[in-house]
Each structure stands twice: as structure tokens, then as C-alpha cells.
N, C-alpha and C positions, 0 to 999 in steps of 0.2 A: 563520611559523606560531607561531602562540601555544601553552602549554604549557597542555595540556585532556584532564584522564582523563573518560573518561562509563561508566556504567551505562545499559542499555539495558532497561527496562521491557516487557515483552511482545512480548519481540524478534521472535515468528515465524523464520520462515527467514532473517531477518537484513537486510529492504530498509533499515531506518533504519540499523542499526549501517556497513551497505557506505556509505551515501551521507558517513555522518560521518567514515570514516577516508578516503575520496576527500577528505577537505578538511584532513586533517592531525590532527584530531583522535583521541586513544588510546582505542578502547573497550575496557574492562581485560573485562568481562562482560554478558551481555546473560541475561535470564532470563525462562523463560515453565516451563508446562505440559507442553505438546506435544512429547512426545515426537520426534515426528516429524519435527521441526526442527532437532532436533542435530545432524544429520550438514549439513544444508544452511549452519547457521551458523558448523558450525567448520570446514567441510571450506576456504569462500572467504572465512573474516574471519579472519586471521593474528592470532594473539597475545591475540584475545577467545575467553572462557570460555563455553559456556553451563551452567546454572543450573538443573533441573529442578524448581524451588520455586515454592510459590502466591505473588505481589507480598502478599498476604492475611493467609501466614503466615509471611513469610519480617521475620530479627529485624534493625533497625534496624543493630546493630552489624555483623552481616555483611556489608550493601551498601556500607556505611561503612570497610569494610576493603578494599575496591576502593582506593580512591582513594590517591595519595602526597602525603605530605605538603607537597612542592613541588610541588603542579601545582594550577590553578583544577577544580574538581568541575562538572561537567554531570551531571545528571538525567534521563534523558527516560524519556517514558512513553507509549505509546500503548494506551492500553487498547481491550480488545474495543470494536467497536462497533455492535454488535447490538442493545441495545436502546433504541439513539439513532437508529435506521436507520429511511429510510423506507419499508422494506419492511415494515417493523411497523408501521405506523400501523394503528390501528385492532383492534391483538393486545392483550391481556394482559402486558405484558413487568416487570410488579411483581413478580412474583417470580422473576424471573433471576437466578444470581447472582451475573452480571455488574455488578450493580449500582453494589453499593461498593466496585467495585474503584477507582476514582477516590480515594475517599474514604481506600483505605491505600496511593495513591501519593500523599496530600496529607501523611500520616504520617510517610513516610520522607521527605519534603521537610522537616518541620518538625523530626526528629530527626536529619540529616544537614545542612541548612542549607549544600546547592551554592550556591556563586555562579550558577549559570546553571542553569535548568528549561528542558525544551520538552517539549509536548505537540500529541499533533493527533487528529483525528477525523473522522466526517461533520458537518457545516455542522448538522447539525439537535441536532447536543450542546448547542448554544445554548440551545435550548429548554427544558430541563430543569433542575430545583433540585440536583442533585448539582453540575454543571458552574457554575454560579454562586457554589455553595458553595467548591469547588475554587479558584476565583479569590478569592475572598475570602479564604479561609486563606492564599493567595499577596500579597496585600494587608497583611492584617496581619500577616507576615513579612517588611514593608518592600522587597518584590522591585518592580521598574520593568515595566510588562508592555505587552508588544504583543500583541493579537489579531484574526483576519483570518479569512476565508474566502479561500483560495487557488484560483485556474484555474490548473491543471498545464498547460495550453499554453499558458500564459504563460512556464513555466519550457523549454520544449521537451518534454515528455513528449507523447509520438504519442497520447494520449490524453483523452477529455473528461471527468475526474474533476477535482471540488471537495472540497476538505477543510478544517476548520476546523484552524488552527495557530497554537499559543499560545508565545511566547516570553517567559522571567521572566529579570529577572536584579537582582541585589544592589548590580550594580557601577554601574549607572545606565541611561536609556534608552536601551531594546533596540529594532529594527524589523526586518521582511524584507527580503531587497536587492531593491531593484526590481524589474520582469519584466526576462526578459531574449531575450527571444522575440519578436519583431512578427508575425514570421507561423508558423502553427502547422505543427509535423513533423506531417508523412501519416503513415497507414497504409504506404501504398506503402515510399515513403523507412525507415521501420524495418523491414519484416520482406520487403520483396521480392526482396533478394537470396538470398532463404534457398533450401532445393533442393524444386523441387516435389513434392507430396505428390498421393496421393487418399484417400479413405477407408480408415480402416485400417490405413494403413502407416507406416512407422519409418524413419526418416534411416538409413543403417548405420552413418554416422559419427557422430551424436549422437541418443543412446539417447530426450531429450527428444522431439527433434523428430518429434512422431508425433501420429497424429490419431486422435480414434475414428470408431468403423463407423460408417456409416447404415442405415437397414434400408431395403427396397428403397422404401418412399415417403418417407420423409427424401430419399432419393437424388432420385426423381421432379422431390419438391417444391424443391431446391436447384438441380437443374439451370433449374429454371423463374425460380428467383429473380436479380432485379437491384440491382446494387450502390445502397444505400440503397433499394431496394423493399420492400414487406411480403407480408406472406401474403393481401394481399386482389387481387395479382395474379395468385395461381395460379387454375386454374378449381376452383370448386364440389365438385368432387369429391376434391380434395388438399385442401382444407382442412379441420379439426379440426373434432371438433364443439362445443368450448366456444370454438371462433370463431365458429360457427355463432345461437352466441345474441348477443342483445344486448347484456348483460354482456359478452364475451369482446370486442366491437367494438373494446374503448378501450384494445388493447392489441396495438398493431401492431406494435412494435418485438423480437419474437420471431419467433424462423423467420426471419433478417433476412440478408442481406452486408451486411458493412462497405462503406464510398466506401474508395479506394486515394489518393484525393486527399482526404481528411479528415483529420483526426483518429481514432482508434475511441473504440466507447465505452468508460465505465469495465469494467474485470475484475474480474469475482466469482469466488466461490469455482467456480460450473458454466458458468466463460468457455468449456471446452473441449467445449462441449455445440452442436448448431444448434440446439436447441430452447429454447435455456436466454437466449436474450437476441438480438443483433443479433452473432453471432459466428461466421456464416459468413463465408469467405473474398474479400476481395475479388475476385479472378482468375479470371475465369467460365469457365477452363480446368480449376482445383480446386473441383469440387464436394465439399467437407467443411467442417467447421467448421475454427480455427484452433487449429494446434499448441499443447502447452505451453511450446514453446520459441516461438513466435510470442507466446502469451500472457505469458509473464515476459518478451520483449523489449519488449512494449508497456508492462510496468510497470517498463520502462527496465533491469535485471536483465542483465548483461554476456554474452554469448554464449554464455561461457563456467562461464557459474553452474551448478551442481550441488546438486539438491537432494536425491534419495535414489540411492545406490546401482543402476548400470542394472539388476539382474536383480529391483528390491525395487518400481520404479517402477511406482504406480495414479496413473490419470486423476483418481481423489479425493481420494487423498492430495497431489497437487503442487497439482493445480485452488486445493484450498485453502489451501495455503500463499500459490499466486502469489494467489489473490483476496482474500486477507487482511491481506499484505506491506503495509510502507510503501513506495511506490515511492522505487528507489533513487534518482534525480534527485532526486525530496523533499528526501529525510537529507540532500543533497550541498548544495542550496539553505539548508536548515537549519543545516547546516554553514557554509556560506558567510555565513550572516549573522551567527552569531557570532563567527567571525572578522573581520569586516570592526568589529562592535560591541567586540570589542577593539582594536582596530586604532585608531580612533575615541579611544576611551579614552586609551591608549597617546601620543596625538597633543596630546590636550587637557592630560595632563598634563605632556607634553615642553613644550608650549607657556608654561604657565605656571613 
């Protein structure tokens, strides 16, 4: 293992920072906003800080005093990605102020000058003049960069989430480590040995593992539902009235179960909702939606993660953390390809 302090740019609850020290890498601190995060990031990342400052306002020399003077610097950065999302298409998102936050992780790149950057996002950051600019300023700071849209079941992650992932480095060219995956983890395969639930109810032995209520037609309509079916198999009478129009048609994939032999899909911030997307439970024995401890295992998140306190635990406050995380497989993949790009290095130059 190569000697790699990182900073962890909008850590959230900690998915990037977990998946980088899985690969050896020291993340000295990670920093966000969100309060609500700090107990999840320091309770399971040993020896990392968090950071209750805006990436926005927070001073160049400070993130800079992370790092030891013997070790290579990593950067990374995952910024909000809200108003790159295609849940906004067709919103107002100019005045977010989300906006430039890109533009003051591009800052503390040109004012600390890591050997190694990584960033990532949704696939549609592409589109956008911040995210070009971003790369450009990486450009003319002479960094070597890889970028890609990534399939997480290519990495094994039980889930069908694509993200855009940018690797920079100073030392020369960088790349992802290949898939390593051929055939994709189930649903099943990640979260079926867990203990059955129904509506409502709390694992007694982990505070996560708990589902919410349905109200007695949620109930109806889930019982009626089939794994990868939609809501245009329940009868006429269970179904919503903004399905009832024609607009609502083209939107099937809500009120949904998951396949057990699939993949699931990606997890949002209201993964732990039936209404909220295709997040009913595979197991047509549990009629609910899926745990939040189902949901952070699908974004790969160790069994054993803890994100607030069991007596302080909301369905909205974890919901969002786990729908916002960088899946820890990611960070670990991330991880892995840096190392392996020193490793590379290291080789080339023994060689010579």
C-alpha cells in the first residue's frame, strides 16, 4: 500500500471516505454541512475528522494542514448533485446554491496542488458549463485525467446506479481498474439473509433494520404487487388518481417490488418509502417497503454501519444520508485504482 493522506469533500455519512480507507488509504478528514452526519462518519471511519464547514468557505491553508508532509495528497470531492440531476430537468436550478460549489473544489485544488484528485457525480454533470470548467482548471494544472461514466454492477454493487467518475493525477496517467463483475449481485444475494420484517417493525437487534407503516391501501396495493410489476396491475380501484390521467401513465416504476434476482434500483434519498420509487420488497411474504438497513446494504454500507444514535433514528434523516452516500464499493473501487496507478508508477520507474 502506498503512503496517501486524502480529504474528503462532502463526505455525507461517510460512503467515499469508508470505501478509501478499505484500500489503505488515510483519510485524515472529511467535511460537509450536515450536521447529521457526524456521528455516522466518526462513529465507523477510525482516525478521520469531520469538519462542520462550507467546501465554500472553508480557507485553503486549513484543508492543507491535513495532509503530512511525507505522504502523496488525494483530494476528492463529491459535490451535491442536485442540480445536475435528472430529476430536475425542466426545474429552474440557476439559482441553487449548489451551484459553485464545484468551482471552490476547483480552488482548493489549485491552492493545495494534491498529486491525486477524484471527483464523481450523476452522468448528466457532463452536460453542464461548471463541470467542463472544473476540468479545464484540472488541465491547466498540468494533472493526467481519466473520466467515465461508471455501471456499479460492473463493480458488484446489488444495484443499478451510473455515476460520472473523474480521476486527476500530477504523477501521470491515471485510469479505472477494469469491471470486475460479469455477472451482476441480486437483490436477493445482498439483503436476504436479513430477519423478516412487515410494516412497521424494528429488527430488536438492529435499531436500522426497520421499515415504515403502510396505511391500510398501501397495504392492499403491495400485497397485490409482483416482483418487477407496476401499479397498472393492481385493479382500478387501488390505483392513484394522478395514474389515472394520462400524464401519470409514463410513470410506472413507482408503487413497484424490486426482482430478488436483479439488481435494485438506484437509492434515493425516499429509498425507504413504497410510494417513493420501485422500493418495495422483493419477498411477496413482506409486504413493505425496504429497511434502512436493506437500503445502506444495497449501497453496499457494512452491516454494521451506524448512522445516528438508535433512540435519535428518522426514516429522513438516515433515508437521506443513505440516498446521498457515495456508495462504499465506489470509494473502495476509487481507492483501488489509485493504488494500482501507483503501483504502475512505482514499476515504470524501477524499470528504468
Amino acid at each position: 500500500m502506498h503512503q496517501i493522506d486524502a480529504v474528503d469533500l462532502f463526505c455525507g455519512a461517510g460512503g467515499l471516505t469508508a470505501g478509501l480507507l478499505k484500500t489503505g488509504i488515510s483519510v485524515r478528514a472529511g467535511y460537509d454541512i450536515d450536521l447529521n452526519c457526524e456521528y455516522a462518519y466518526q462513529t465507523n471511519n477510525k482516525g478521520a475528522v469531520f469538519v462542520s464547514e462550507s467546501v465554500e468557505s472553508v480557507e485553503i491553508e486549513d484543508v492543507a494542514a491535513w495532509y503530512r508532509s511525507d505522504r502523496i495528497k488525494l483530494l476528492a470531492g463529491c459535490a451535491p448533485c442536485q442540480p445536475f440531476s435528472t430529476y430536475n430537468q425542466g426545474k429552474d436550478t440557476s439559482t441553487d446554491r449548489k451551484w459553485p460549489l464545484l468551482y471552490s473544489f476547483e480552488k482548493l485544488i489549485k491552492g493545495i496542488k494534491p498529486e491525486l484528485v477524484t471527483m464523481e457525480n450523476v452522468p448528466d454533470v457532463t452536460k453542464h458549463k461548471v463541470y467542463h470548467d472544473f476540468v479545464k482548471g484540472l488541465v491547466d494544472e498540468d494533472y493526467h485525467i481519466w473520466e467515465g461514466t461508471i455501471h456499479c454492477v460492473d463493480y458488484g454493487l446489488p444495484q443499478q446506479r451510473r455515476r460520472h467518475v473523474l480521476l486527476a493525477s500530477k504523477l501521470g496517467p491515471i485510469s479505472m481498474i477494469p469491471k470486475t463483475h460479469a455477472k451482476p449481485k441480486t437483490v436477493k444475494q445482498a439483503i436476504g439473509k436479513l430477519p423478516k420484517l412487515a410494516a412497521g417493525e424494528c429488527d430488536p437487534k438492529d435499531p436500522l433494520h426497520r421499515a415504515a407503516t403502510l396505511s391500510p391501501i398501501n397495504l392492499k396495493r403491495i400485497m397485490l404487487s409482483k416482483p418487477g410489476g407496476t401499479w397498472k396491475d393492481w385493479p382500478q380501484s387501488l390505483r392513484a388518481v394522478c395514474h389515472q390521467k394520462t400524464s401519470g401513465k409514463t410513470y410506472p416504476s413507482v408503487y413497484g417490488r424490486m426482482r430478488g434476482d436483479e439488481p435494485g434500483p438506484t437509492m434515493t434519498t425516499l429509498c425507504y418509502g413504497f410510494g417513493n420509487g420501485r422500493f418495495g420488497h422483493y419477498d411477496e411474504d413482506q409486504n413493505r417497503a425496504i429497511s434502512l438497513r436493506e437500503a445502506a446494504t444495497l449501497q453496499s454500507f457494512p452491516k454494521t454501519y451506524k448512522f445516528m444514535p438508535p433512540e435519535k433514528i428518522t426514516f429522513k434523516a438516515v433515508g437521506r444520508m443513505i440516498g446521498n452516500a457515495v456508495p462504499v464499493r465506489l470509494g473502495e473501487i476509487i481507492g483501488l485504482s489509485i493504488q494500482r496507478h501507483l503501483d504502475e508508477l512505482a514499476k515504470a520507474k524501477k524499470a528504468d
